[in-house]
Biopython code that builds the backbone (N, CA, C, O; Angstrom):
import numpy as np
from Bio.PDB.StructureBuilder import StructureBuilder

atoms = [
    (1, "UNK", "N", (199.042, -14.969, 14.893)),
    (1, "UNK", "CA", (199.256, -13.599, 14.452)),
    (1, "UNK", "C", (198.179, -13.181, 13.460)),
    (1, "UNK", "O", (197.257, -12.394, 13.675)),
    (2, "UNK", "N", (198.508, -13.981, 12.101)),
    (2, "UNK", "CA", (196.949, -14.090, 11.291)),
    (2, "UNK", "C", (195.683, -13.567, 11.798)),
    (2, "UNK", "O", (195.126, -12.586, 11.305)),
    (3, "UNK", "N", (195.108, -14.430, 13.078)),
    (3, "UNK", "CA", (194.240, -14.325, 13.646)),
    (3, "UNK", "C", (193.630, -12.908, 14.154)),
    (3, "UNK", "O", (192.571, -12.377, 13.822)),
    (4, "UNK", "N", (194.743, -12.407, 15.169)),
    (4, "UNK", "CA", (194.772, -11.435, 15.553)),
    (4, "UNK", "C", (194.680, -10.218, 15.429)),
    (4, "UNK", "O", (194.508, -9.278, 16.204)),
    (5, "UNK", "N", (194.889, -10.402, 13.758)),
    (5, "UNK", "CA", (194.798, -9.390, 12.986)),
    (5, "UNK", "C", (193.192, -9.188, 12.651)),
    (5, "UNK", "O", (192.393, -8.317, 12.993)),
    (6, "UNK", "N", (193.087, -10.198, 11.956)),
    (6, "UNK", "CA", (191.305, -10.541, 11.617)),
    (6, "UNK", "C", (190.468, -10.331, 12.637)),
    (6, "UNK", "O", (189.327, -9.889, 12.498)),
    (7, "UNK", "N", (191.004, -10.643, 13.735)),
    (7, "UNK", "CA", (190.085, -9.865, 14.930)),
    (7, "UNK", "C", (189.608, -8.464, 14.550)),
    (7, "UNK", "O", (188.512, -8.008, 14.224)),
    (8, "UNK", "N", (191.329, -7.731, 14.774)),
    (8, "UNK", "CA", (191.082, -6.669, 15.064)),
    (8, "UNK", "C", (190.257, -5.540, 13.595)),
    (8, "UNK", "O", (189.621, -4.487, 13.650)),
    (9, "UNK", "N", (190.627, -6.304, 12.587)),
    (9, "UNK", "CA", (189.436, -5.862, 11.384)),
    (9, "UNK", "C", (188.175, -6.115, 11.590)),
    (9, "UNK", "O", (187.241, -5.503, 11.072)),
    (10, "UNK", "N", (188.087, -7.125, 12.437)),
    (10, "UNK", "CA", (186.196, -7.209, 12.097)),
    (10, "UNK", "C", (186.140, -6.284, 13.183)),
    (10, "UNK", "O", (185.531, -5.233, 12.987)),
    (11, "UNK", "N", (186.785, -6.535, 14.538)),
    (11, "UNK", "CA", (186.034, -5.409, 15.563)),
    (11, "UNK", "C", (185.638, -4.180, 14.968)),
    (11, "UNK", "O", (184.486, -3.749, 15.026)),
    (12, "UNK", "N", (186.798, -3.486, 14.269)),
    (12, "UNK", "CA", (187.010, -2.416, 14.010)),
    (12, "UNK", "C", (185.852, -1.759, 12.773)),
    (12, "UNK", "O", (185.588, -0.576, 12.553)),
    (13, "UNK", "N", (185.416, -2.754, 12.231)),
    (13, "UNK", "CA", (184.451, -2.892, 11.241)),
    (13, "UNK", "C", (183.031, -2.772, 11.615)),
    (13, "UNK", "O", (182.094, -2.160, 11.103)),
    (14, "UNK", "N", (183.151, -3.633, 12.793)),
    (14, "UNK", "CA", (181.939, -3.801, 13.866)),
    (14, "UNK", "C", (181.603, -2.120, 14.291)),
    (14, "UNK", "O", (180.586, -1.442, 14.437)),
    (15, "UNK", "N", (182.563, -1.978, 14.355)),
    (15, "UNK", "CA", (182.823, -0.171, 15.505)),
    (15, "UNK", "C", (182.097, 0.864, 14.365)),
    (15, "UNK", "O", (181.245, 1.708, 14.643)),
    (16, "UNK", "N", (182.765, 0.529, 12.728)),
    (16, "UNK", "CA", (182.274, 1.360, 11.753)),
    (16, "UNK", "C", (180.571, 1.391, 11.717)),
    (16, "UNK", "O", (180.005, 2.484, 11.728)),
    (17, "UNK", "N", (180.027, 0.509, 11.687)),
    (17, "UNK", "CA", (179.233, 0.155, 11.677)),
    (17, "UNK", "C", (178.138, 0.395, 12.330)),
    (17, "UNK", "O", (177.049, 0.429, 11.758)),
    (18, "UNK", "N", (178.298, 0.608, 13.708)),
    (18, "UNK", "CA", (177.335, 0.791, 14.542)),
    (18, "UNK", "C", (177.701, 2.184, 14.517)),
    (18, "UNK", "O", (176.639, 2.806, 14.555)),
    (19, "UNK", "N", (179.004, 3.261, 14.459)),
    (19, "UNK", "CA", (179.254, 3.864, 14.232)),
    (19, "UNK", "C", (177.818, 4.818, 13.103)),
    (19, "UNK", "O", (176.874, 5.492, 13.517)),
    (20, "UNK", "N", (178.104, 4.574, 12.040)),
    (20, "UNK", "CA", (177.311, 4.613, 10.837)),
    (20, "UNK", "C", (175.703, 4.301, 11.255)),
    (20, "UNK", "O", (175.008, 5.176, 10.738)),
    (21, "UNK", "N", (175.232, 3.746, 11.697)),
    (21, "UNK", "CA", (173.920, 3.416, 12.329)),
    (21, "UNK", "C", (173.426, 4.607, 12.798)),
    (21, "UNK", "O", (172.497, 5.348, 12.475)),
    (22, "UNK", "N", (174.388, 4.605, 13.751)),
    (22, "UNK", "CA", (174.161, 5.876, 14.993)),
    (22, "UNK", "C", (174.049, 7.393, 14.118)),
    (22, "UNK", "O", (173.161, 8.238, 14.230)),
    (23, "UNK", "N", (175.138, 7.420, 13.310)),
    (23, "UNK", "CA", (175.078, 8.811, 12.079)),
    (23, "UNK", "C", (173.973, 8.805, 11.886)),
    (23, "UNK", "O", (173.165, 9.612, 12.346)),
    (24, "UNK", "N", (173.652, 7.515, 10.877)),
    (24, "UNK", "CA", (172.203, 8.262, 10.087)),
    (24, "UNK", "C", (170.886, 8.602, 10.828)),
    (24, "UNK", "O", (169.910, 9.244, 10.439)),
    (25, "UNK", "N", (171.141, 7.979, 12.020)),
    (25, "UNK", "CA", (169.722, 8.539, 13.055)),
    (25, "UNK", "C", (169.955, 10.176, 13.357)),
    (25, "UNK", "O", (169.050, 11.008, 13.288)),
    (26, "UNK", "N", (171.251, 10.445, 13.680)),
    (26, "UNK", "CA", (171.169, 11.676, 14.054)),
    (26, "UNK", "C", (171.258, 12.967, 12.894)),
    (26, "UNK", "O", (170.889, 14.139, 12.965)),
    (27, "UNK", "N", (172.013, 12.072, 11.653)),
    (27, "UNK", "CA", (171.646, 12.687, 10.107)),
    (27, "UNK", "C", (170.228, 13.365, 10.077)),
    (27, "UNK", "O", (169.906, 14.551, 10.015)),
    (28, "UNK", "N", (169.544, 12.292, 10.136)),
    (28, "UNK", "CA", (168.180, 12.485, 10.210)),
    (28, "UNK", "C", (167.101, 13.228, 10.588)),
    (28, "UNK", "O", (166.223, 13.673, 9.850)),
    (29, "UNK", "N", (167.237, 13.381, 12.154)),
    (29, "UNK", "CA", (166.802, 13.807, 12.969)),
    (29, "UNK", "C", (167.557, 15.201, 13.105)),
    (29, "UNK", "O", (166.931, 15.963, 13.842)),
    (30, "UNK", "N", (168.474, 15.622, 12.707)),
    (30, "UNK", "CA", (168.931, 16.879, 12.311)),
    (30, "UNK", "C", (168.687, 17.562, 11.265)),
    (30, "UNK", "O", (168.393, 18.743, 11.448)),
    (31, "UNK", "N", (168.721, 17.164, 10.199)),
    (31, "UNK", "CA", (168.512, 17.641, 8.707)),
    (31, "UNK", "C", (166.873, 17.636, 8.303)),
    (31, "UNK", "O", (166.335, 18.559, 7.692)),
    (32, "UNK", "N", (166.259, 16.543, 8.715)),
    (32, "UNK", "CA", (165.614, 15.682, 8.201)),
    (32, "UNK", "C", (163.613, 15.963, 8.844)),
    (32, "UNK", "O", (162.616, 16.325, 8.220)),
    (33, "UNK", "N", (163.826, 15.567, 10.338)),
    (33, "UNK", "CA", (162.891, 15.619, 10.894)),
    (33, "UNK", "C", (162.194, 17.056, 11.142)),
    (33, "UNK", "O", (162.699, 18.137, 11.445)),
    (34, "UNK", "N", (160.691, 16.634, 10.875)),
    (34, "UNK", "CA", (159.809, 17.931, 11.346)),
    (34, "UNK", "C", (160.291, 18.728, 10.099)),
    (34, "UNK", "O", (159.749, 19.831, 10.175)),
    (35, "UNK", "N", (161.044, 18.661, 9.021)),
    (35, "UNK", "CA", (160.997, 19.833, 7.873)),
    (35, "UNK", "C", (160.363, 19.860, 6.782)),
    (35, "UNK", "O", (160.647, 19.054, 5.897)),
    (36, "UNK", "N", (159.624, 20.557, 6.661)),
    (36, "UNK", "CA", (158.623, 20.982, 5.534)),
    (36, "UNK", "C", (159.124, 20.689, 4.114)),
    (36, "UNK", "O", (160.015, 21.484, 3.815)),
    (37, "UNK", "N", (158.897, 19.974, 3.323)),
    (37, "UNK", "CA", (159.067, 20.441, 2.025)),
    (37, "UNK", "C", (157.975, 20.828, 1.103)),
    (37, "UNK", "O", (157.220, 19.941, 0.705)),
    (38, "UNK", "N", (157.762, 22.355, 0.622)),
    (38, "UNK", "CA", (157.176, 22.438, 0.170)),
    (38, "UNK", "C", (157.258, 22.279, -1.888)),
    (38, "UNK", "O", (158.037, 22.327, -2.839)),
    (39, "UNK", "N", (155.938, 22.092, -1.549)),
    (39, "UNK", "CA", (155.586, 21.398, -3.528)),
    (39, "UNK", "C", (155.775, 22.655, -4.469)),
    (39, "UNK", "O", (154.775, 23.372, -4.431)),
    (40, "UNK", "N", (156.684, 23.086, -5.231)),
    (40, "UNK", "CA", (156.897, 24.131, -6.089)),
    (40, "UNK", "C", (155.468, 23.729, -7.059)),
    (40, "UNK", "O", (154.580, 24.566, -6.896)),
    (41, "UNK", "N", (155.117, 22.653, -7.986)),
    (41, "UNK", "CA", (154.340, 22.634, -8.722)),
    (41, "UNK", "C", (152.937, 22.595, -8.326)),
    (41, "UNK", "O", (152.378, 21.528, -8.070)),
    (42, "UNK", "N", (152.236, 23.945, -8.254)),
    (42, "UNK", "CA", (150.595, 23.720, -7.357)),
    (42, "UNK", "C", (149.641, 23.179, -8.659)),
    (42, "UNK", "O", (148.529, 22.888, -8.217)),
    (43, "UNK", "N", (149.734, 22.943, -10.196)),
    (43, "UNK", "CA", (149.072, 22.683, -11.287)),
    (43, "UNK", "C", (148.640, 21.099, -10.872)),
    (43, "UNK", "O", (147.611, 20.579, -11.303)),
    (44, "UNK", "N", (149.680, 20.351, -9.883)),
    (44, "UNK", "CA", (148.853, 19.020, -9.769)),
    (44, "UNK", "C", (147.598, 19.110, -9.150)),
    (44, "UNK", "O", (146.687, 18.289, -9.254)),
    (45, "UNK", "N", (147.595, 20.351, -8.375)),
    (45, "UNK", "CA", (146.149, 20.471, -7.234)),
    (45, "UNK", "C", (145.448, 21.162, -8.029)),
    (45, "UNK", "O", (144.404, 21.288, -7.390)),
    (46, "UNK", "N", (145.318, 21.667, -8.939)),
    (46, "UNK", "CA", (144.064, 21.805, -9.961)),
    (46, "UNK", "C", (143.574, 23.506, -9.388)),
    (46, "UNK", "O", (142.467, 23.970, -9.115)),
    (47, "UNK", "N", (145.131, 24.186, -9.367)),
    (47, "UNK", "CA", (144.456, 25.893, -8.892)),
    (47, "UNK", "C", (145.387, 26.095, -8.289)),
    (47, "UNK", "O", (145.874, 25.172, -7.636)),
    (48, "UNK", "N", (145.897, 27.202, -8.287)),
    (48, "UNK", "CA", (147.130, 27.784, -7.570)),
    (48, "UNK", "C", (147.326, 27.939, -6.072)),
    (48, "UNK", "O", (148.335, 28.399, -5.537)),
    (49, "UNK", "N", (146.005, 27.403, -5.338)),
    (49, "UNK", "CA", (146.268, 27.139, -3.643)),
    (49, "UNK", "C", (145.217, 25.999, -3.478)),
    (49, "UNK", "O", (144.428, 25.633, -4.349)),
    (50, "UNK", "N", (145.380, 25.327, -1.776)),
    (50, "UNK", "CA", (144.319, 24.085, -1.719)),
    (50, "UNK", "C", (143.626, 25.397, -0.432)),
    (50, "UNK", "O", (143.948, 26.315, 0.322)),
    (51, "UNK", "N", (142.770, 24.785, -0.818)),
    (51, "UNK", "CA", (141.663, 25.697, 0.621)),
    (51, "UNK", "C", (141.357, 24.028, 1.673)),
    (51, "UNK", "O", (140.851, 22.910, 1.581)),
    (52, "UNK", "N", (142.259, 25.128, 2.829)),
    (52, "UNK", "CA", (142.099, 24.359, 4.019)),
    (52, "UNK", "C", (141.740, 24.856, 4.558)),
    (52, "UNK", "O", (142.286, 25.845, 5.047)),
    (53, "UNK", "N", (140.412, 24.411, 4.837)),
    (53, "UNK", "CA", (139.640, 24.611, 6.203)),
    (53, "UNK", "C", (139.499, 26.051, 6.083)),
    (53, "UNK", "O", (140.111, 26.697, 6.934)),
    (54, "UNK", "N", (138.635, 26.896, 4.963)),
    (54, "UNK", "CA", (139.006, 28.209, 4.409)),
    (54, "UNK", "C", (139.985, 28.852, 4.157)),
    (54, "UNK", "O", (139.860, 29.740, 3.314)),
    (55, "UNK", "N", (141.040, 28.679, 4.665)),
    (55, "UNK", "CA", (142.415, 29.638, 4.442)),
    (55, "UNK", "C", (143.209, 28.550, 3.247)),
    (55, "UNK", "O", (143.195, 27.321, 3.193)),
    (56, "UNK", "N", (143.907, 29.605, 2.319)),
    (56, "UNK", "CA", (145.082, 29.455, 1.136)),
    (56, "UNK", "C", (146.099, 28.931, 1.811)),
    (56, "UNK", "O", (146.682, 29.415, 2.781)),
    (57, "UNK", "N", (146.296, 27.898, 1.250)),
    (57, "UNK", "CA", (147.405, 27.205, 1.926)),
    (57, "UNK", "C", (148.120, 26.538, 0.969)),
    (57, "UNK", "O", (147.659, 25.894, 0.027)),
    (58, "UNK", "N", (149.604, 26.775, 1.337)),
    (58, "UNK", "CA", (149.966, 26.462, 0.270)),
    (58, "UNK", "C", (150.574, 24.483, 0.384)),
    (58, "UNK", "O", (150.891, 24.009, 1.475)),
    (59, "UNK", "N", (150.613, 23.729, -0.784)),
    (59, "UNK", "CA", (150.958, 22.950, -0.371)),
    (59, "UNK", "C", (151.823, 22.119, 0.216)),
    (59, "UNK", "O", (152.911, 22.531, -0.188)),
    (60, "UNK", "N", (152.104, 20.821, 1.215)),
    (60, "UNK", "CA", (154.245, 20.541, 1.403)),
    (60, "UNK", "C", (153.426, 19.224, 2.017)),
    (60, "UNK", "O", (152.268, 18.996, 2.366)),
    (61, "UNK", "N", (154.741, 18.452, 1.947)),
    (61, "UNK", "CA", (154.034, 17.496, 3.146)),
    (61, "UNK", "C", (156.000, 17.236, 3.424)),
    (61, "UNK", "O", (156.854, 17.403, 2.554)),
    (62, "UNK", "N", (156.290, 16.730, 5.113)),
    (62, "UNK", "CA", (157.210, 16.460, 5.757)),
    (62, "UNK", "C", (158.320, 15.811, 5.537)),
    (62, "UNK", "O", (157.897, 14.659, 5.439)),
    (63, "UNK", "N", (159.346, 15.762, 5.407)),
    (63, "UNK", "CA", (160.602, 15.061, 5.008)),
    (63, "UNK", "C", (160.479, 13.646, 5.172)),
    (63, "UNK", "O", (159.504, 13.409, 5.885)),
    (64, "UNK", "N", (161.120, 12.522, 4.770)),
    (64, "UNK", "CA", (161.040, 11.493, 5.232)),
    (64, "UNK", "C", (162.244, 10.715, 5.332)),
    (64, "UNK", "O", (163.228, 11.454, 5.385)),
    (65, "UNK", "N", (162.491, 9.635, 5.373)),
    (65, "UNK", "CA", (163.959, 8.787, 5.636)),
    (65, "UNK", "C", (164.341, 8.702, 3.683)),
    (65, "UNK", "O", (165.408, 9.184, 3.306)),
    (66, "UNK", "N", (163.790, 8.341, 3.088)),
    (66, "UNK", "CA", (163.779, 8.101, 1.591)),
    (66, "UNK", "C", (164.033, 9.476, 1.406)),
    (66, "UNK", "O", (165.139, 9.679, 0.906)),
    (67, "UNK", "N", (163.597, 10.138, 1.564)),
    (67, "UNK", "CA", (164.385, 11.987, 1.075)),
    (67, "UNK", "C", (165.976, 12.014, 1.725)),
    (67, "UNK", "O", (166.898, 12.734, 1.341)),
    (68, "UNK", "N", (165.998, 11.158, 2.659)),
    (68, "UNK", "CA", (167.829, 11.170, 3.187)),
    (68, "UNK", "C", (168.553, 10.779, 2.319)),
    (68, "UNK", "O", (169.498, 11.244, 1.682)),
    (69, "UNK", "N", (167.752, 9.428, 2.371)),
    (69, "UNK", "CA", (168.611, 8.448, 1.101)),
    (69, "UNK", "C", (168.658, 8.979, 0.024)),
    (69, "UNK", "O", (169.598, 8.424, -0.546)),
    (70, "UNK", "N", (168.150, 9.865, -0.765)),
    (70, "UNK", "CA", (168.164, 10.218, -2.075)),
    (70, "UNK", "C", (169.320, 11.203, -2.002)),
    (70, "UNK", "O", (170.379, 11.097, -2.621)),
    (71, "UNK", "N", (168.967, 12.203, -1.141)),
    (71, "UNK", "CA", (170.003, 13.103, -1.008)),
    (71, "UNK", "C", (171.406, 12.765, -0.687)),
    (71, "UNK", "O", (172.295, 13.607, -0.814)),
    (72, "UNK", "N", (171.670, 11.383, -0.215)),
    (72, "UNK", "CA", (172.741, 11.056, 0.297)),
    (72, "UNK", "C", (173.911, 10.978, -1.385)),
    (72, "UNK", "O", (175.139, 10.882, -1.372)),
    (73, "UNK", "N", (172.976, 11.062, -2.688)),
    (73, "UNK", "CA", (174.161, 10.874, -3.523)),
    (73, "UNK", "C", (173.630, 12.046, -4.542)),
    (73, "UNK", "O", (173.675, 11.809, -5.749)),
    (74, "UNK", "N", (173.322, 12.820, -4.256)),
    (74, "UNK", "CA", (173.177, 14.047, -4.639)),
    (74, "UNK", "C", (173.891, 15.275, -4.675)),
    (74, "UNK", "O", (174.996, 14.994, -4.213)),
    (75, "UNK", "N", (173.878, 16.054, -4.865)),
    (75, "UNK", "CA", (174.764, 17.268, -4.614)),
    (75, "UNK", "C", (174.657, 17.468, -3.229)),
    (75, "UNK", "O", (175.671, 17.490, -2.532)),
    (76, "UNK", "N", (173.551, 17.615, -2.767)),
    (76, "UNK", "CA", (173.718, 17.942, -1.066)),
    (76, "UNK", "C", (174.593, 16.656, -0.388)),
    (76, "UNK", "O", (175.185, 16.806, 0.680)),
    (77, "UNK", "N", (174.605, 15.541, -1.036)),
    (77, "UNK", "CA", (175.385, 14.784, 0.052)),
    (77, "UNK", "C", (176.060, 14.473, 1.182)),
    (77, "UNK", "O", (175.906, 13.702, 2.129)),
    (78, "UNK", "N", (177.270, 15.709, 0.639)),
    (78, "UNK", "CA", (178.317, 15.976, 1.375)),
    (78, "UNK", "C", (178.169, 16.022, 3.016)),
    (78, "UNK", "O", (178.800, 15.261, 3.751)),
    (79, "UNK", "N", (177.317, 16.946, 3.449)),
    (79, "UNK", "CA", (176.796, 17.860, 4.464)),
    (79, "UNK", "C", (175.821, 16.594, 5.014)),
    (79, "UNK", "O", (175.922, 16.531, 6.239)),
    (80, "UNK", "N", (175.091, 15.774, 4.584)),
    (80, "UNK", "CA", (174.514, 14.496, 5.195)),
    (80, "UNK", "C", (175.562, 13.366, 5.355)),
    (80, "UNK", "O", (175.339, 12.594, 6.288)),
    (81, "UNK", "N", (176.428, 13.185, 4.769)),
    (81, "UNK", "CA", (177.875, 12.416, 4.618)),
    (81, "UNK", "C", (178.630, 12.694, 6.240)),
    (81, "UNK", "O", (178.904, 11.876, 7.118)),
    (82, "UNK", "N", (178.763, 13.746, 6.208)),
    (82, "UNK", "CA", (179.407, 14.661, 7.250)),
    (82, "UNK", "C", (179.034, 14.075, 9.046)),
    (82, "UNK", "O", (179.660, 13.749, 10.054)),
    (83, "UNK", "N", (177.639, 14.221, 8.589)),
    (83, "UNK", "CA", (176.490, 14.312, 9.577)),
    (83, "UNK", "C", (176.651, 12.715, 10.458)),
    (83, "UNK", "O", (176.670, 12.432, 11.656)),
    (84, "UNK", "N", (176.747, 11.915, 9.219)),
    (84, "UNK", "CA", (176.760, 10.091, 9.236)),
    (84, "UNK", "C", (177.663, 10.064, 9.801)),
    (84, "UNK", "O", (177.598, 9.509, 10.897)),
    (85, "UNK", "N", (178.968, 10.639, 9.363)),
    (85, "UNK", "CA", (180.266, 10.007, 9.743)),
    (85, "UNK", "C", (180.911, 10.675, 10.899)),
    (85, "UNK", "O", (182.088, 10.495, 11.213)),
    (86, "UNK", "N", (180.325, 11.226, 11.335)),
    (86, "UNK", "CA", (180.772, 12.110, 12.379)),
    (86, "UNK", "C", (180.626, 11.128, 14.004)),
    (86, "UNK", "O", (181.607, 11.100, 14.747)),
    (87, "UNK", "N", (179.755, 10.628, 14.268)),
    (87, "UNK", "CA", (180.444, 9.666, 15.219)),
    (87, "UNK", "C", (181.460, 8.703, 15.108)),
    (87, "UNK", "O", (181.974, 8.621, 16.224)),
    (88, "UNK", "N", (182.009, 7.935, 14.327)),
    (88, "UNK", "CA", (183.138, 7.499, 13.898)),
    (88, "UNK", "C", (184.345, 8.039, 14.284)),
    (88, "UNK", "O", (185.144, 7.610, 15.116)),
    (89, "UNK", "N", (184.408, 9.306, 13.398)),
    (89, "UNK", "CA", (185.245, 10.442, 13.381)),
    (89, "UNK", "C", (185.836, 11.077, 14.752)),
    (89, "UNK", "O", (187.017, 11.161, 15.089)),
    (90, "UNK", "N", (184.423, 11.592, 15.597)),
    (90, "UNK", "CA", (184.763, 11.340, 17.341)),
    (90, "UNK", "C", (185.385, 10.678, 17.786)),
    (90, "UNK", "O", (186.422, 11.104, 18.295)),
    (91, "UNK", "N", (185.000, 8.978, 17.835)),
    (91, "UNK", "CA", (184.977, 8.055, 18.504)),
    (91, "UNK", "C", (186.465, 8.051, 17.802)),
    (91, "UNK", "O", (187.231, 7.746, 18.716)),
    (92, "UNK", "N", (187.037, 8.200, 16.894)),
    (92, "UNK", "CA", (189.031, 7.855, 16.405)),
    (92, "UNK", "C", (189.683, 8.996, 16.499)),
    (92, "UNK", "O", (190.843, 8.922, 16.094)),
    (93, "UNK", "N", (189.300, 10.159, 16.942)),
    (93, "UNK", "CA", (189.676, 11.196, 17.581)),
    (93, "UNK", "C", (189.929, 11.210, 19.349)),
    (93, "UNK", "O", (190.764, 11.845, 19.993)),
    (94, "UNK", "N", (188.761, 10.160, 19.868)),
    (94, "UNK", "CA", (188.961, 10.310, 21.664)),
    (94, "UNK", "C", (189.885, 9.086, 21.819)),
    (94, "UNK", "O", (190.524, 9.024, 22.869)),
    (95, "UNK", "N", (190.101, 7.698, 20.531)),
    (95, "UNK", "CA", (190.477, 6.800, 21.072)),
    (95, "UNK", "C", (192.447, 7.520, 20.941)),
    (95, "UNK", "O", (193.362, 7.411, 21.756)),
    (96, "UNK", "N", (192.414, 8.188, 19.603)),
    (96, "UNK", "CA", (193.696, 8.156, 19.298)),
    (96, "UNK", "C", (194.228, 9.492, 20.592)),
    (96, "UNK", "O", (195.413, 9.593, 20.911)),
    (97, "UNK", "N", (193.366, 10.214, 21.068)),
    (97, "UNK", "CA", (194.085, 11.163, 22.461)),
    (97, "UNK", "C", (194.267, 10.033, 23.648)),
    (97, "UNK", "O", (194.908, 10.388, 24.637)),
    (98, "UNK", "N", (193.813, 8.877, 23.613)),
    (98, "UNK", "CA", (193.735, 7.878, 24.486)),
    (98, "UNK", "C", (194.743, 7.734, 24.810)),
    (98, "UNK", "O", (195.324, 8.048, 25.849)),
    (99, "UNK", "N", (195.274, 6.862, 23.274)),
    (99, "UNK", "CA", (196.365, 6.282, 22.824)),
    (99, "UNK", "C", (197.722, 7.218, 23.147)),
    (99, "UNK", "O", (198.658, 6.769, 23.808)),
    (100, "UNK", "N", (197.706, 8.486, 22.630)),
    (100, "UNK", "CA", (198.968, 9.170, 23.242)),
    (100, "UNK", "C", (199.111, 9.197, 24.830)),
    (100, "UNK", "O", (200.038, 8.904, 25.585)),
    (101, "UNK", "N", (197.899, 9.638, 25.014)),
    (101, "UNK", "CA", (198.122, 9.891, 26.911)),
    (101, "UNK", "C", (199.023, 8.489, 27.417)),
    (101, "UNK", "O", (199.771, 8.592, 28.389)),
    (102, "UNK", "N", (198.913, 7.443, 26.826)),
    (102, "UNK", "CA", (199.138, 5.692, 27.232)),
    (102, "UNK", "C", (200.408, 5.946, 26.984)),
    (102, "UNK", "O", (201.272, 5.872, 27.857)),
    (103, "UNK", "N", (200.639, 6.273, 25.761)),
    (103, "UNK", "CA", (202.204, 5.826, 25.211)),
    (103, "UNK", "C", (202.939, 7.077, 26.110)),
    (103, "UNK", "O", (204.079, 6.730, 26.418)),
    (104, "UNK", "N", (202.608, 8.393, 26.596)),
    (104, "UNK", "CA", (203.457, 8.976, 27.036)),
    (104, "UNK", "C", (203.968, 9.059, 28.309)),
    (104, "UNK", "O", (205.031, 9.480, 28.767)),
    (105, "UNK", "N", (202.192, 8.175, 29.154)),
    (105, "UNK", "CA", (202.382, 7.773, 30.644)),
    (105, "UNK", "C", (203.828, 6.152, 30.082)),
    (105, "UNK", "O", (204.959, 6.220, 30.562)),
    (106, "UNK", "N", (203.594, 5.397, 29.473)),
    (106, "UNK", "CA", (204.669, 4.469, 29.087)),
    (106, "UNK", "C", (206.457, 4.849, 29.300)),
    (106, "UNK", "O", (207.322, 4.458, 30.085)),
    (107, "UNK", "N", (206.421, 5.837, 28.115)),
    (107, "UNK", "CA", (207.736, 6.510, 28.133)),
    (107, "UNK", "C", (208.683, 7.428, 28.940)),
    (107, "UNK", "O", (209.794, 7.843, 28.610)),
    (108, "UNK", "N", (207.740, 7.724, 30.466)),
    (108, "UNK", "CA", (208.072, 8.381, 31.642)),
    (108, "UNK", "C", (209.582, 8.048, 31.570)),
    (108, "UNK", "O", (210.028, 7.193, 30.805)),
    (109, "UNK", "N", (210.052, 8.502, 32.097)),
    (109, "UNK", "CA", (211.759, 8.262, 32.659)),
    (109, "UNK", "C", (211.459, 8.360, 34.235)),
    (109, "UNK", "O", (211.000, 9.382, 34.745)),
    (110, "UNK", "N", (211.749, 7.262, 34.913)),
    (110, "UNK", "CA", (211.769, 7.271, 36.113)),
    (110, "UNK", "C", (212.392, 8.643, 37.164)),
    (110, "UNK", "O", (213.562, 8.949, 37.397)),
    (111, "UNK", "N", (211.609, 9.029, 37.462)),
    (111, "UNK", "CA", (212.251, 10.555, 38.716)),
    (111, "UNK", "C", (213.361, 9.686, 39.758)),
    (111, "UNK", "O", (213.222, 8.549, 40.208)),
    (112, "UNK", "N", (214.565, 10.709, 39.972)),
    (112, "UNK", "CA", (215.493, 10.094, 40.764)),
    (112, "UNK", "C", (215.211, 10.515, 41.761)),
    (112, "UNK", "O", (215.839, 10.189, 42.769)),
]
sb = StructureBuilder()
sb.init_structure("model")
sb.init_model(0)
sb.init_chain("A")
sb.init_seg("    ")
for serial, (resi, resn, name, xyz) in enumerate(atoms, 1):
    if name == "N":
        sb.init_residue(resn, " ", resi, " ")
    sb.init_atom(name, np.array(xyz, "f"), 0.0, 1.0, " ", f" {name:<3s}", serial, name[0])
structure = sb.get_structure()
């Protein structure tokens, strides 16, 4: 019985897990990827624009995985939190409609 139990925690742990994996890629790649952040302070570049390639440009360079992580305990958190846990959340939402459909095909009363 013991046993059985401990199974079903690690599986279930296992499930969180890869669960959580799967979030932060798509965290990521939603929030994250291809977005600009641009540099409020232009005084590090020594003049209020960089000249690229003749044109004023202002400065940014691209989000990265370490900008997730930071944000993950930040005020924005929440909304990247969300993002993570949301396959999980699915995945114990389709198992538990599973689970009723089972128990109610179970509890049929035989047709006379």
């Amino acid at each position: 019985m013991a046993s059985t139990i401990k199974r079903r925690i690690a599986r279930e742990s296992l499930i969180f897990l890869l669960c959580t994996v799967i979030g932060l890629f798509i965290a990521y790649y939603v929030l994250y990827f291809d977005q600009r952040h641009y540099i409020p302070n232009l005084n590090d570049y020594h003049g209020d624009y960089i000249q690229d390639e003749g044109v004023n440009a202002i400065p940014y360079r691209y989000e990265t995985p370490g900008d997730m992580f930071r944000d993950l305990y930040s005020g924005a958190g929440l909304k990247s939190w969300l993002y993570i846990l949301t396959p999980y959340f699915a995945l114990c939402f389709v198992r538990s409609i599973i689970w009723s459909v089972n128990a109610l095909r179970r509890n049929k009363p035989p047709s006379p």
